[in-house]
C-alpha atoms as one frame of an Amber mdcrd trajectory, in Angstrom:
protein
 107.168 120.685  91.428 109.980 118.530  89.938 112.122 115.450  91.444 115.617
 116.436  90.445 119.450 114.906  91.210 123.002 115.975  91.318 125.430 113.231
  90.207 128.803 115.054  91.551 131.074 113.843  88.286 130.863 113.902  84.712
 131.191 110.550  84.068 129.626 110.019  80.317 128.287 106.517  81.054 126.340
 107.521  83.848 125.221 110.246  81.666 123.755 107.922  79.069 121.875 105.703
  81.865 120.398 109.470  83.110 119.072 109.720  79.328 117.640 106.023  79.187
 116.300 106.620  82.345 114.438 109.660  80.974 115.874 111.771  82.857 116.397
 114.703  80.582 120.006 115.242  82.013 121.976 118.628  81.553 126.154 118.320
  81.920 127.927 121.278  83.778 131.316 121.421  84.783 131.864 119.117  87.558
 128.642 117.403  87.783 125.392 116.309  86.279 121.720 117.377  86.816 118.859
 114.929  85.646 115.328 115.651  86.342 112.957 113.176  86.412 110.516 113.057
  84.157 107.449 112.613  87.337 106.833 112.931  90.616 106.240 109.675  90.559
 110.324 109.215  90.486 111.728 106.274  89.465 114.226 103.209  89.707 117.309
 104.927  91.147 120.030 101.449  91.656 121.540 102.506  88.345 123.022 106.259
  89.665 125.809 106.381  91.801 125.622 106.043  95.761 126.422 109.824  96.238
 123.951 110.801  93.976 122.070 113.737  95.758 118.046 114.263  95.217 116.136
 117.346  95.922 112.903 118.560  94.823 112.496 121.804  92.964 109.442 124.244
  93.774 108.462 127.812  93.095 106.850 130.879  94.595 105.149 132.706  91.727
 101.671 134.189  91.376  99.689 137.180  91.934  96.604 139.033  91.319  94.940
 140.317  88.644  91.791 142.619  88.340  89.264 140.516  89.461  91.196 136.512
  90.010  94.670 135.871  91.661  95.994 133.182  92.913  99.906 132.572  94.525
 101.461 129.509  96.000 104.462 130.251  98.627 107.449 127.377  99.760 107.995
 127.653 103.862 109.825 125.413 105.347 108.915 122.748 108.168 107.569 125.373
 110.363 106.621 127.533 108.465 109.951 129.273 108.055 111.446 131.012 104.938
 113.947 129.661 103.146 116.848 130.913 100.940 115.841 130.547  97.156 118.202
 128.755  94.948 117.349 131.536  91.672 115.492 134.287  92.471 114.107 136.241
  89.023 114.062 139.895  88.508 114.009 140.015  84.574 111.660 139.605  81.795
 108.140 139.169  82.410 107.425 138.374  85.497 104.097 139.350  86.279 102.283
 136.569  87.406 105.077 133.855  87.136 107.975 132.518  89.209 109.777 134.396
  91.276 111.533 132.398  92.917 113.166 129.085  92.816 114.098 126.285  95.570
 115.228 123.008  96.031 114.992 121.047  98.929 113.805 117.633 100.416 110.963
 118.748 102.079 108.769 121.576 103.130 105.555 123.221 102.762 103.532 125.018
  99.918 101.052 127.195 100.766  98.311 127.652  98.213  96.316 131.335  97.884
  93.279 132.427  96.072  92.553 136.180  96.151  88.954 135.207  98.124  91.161
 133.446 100.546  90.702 130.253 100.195  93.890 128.455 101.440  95.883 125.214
 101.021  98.476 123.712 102.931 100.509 120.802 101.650 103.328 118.774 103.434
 105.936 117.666 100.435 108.867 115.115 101.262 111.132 112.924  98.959 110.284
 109.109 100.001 112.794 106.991  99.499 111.148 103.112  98.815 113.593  99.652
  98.146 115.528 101.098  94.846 113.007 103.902  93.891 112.417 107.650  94.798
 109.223 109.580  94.723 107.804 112.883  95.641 105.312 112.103  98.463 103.108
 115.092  99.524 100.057 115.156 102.500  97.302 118.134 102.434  97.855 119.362
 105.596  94.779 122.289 105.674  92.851 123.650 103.197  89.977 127.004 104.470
  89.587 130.058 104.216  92.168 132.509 106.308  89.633 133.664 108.365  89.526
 130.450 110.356  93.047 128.889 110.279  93.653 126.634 112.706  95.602 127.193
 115.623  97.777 124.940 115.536  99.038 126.199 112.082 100.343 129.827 114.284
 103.861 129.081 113.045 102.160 129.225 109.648 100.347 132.211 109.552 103.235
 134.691 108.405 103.987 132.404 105.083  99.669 131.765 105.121  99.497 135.599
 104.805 102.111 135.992 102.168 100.609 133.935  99.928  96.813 136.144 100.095
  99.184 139.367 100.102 100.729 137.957  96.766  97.576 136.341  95.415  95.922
 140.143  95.530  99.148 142.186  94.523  98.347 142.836  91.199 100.616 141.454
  88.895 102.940 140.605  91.179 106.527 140.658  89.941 108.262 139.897  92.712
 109.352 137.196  95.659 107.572 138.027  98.761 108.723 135.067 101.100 112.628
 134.389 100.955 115.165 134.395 103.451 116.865 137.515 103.594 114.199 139.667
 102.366
């Protein structure tokens, strides 16, 4: 997981405050990408006011002959959602898969025993600062998830199909797929 932003110019000032913020910034044509070098965030009343923030997470995992282990990114209920990259070259065995940014959402944690994880992720948004905030929302095995996780369950069985695919070299829960 990685606290991101989009400054929409290419203004080379700003750019410098990015890198003495620490924000190991990258320059593309017609705007700026810094990434923060925490969770934790950071003092954000230097960057411009239409500075746009988004958090970056992954779907990657898979199984191997005896361990596995995959983590999935649903949306608010449990939805899919469209991937910003998705990868289909090199090694990808194990790895990412796919790629998404957003302000908020869900990751849903698999071990190939089952054993299951649920976490709540928002960008939070305090005085002149910005931080990933995130709230374990379940963790059990999937034999007993709860019911009032039912909107869950297709992105909660995903993640064991991934964690047990072995070596997994693909996305399994993206919009459109």
């Amino acid at each position: 997981m990685e606290l991101c932003c989009i400054i929409p110019n290419e203004n080379w000032d700003i750019f410098q405050t990015l890198e003495g913020e620490g924000l190991n910034p990258h320059l593309f044509k017609g705007y700026m990408e810094g990434t923060f070098p925490t969770i934790d965030g950071g003092i954000i009343s230097d960057l411009p006011i239409d500075t746009h923030y988004f958090i970056r997470n992954w779907e990657f995992g898979g199984g191997l002959t005896n361990t596995g282990m995959a983590t999935i990114v649903c949306g608010m209920h449990g939805e899919k959602l469209k991937p910003k990259k998705v990868f289909t070259k090199g090694h990808l065995s194990n790895k990412i898969h796919a790629e998404f940014e957003t302000a908020y959402g869900h990751l849903i944690t698999s071990t190939k025993s089952g054993s299951i994880s649920t976490v709540y992720y928002y960008l939070a948004f305090i005085h002149d600062s910005v931080s990933v905030q995130s709230k374990t929302v379940w963790e059990g095995p999937i034999t007993s998830i709860p019911h009032k996780l039912y909107l869950f369950e297709p992105a909660i069985n995903t993640a064991y199909k991934k964690s047990n695919e072995y070596h997994c070299r693909r996305a399994l829960y993206i919009k459109g797929e």
